[in-house]
C-alpha positions as CSV (number, residue, x, y, z in Angstrom):
1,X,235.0,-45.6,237.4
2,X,235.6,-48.3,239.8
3,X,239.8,-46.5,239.9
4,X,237.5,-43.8,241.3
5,X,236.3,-45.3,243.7
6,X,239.0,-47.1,244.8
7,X,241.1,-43.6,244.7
8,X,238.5,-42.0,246.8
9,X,238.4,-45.1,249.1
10,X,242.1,-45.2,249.9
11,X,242.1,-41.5,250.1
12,X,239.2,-41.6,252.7
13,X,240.8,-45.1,254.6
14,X,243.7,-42.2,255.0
15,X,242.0,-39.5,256.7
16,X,240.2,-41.9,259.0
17,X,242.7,-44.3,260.2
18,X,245.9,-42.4,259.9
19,X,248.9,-43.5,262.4
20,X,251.9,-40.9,262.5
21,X,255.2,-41.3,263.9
22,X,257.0,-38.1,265.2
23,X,259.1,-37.4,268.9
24,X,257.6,-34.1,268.8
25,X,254.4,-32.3,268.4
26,X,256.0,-30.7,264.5
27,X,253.4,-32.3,261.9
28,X,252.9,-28.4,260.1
29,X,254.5,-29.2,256.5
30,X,254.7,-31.2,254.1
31,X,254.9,-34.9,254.2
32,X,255.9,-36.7,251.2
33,X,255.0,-40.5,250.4
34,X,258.1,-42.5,250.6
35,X,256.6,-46.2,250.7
36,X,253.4,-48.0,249.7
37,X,254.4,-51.5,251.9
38,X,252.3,-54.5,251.7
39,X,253.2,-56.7,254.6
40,X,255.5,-59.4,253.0
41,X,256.2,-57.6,249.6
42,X,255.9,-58.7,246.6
43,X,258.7,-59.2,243.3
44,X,256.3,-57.0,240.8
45,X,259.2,-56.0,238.3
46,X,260.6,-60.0,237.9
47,X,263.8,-59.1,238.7
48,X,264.1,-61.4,242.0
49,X,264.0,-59.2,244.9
50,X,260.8,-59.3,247.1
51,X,260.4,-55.6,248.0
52,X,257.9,-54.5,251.0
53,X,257.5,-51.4,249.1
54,X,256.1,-51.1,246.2
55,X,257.0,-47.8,245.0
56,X,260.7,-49.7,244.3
57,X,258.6,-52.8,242.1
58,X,256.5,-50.2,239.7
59,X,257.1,-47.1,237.3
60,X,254.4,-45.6,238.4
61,X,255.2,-41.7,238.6
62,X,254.4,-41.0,242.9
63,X,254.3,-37.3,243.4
64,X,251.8,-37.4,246.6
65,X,252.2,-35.2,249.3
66,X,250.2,-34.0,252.6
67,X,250.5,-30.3,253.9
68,X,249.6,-30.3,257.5
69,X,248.8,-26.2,258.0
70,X,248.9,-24.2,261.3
71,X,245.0,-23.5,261.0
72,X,244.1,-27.4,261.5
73,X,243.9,-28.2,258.1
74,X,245.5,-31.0,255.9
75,X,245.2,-30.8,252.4
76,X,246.2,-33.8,249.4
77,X,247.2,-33.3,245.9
78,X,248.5,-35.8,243.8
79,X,247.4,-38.7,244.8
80,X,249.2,-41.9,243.8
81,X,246.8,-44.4,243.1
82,X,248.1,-47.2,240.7
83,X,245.7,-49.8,239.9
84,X,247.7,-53.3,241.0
85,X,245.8,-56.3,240.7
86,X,247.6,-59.5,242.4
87,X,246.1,-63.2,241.7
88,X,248.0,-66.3,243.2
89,X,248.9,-69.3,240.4
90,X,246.4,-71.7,240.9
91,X,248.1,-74.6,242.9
92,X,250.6,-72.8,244.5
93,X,251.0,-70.3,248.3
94,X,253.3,-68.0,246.8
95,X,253.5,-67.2,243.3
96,X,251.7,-64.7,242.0
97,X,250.6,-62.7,238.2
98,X,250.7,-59.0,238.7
99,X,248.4,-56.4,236.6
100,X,249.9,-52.9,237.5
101,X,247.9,-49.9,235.5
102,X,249.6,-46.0,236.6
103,X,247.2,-43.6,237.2
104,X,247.2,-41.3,234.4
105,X,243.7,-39.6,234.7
106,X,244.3,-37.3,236.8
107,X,244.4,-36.8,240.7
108,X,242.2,-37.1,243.4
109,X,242.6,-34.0,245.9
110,X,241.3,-34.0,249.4
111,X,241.3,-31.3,252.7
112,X,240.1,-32.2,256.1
113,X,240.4,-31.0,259.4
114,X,243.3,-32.1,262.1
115,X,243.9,-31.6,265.8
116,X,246.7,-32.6,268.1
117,X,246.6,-34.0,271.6
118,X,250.0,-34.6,273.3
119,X,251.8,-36.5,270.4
120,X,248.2,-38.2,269.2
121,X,247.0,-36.3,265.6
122,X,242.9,-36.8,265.4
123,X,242.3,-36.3,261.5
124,X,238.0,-36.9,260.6
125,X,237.7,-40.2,263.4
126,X,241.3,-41.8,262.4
127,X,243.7,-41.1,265.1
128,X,247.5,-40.3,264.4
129,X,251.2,-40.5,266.3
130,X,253.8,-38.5,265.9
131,X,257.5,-39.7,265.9
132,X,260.6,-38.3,264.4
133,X,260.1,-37.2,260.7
134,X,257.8,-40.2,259.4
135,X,254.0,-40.7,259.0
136,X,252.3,-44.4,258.6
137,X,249.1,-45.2,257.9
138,X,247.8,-48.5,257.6
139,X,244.6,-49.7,256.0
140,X,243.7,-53.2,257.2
141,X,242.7,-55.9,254.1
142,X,243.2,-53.2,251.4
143,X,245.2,-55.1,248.7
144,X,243.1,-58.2,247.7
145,X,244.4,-61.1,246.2
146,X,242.2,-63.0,243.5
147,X,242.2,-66.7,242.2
148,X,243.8,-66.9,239.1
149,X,240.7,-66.7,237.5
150,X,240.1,-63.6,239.3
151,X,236.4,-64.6,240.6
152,X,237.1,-64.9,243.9
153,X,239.4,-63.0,246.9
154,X,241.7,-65.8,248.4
155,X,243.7,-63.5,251.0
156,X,244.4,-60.0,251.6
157,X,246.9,-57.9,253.0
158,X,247.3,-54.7,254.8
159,X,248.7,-51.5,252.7
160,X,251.1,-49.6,255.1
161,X,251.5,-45.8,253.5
162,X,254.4,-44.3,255.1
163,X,254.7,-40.6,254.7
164,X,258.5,-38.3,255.3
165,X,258.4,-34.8,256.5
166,X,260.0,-32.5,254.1
């Protein structure tokens, strides 16, 4: 349950406070997630190399997309939504045990409405910009950081979603 409703909350953090990056007004399409970046990255997989994004740390299977449609509409299916749960070694600022679940239940599908003002995208009250053939969306304290005893959030960090027009 609570993968639920964290699915559903990242899915609705996305269609309210959804940035875009594009030089011109071309969001119809489909947009394919390319990163899931947490501001100074994290070594998940042990093998020594901090990555920003996360999709290069985990197996997690990431087959999410967004269709923009010429009607106003933008639809989600496939939702990657692994469960990654980060607590920081007691006596320590930077080293960290990882619990990383896939989502294997199933997928969390969404549709909403869109409009475009210049190079803005207004998608639900979140308000997007186009440039070139990438879409970010950032989602201010989303990844939590626990104790090592996991009672208790010690920092957080901003989850940057970045999306690549097909």
């Amino acid at each position: 349950m609570k993968r639920i409703v964290l699915a559903f909350t990242l899915v609705t953090l996305l269609v309210t406070s959804c940035t875009t990056d594009a030089d011109d007004n071309t969001i119809e399409g489909i947009w394919t997630l390319t990163e899931w970046n947490i501001s100074e990255g994290f070594d998940i997989d042990g093998d020594g190399v901090t990555n920003r994004n996360i999709l290069n740390e985990i197996e997690c299977v990431n087959n999410e997309t967004l269709v923009f449609e010429s009607n106003g509409t933008v639809t989600s299916k496939n939702t990657f939504n692994p469960n990654i749960t980060i607590a920081l070694l007691n006596g320590t600022s930077n080293d960290y045990v990882f619990d990383v679940a896939c989502d294997e239940i199933g997928v969390i599908s969404f549709a909403s409405t869109f409009t475009i003002n210049g190079n803005q995208v207004l998608i639900n009250d979140g308000v997007a910009t186009l440039n070139g053939d990438t879409l970010s969306c950032i989602f201010v304290d989303a990844i939590k950081i626990y104790n090592e005893a996991y009672t208790e959030v010690v920092a957080t960090k901003d989850l940057i979603l970045v999306y690549t027009h097909r």
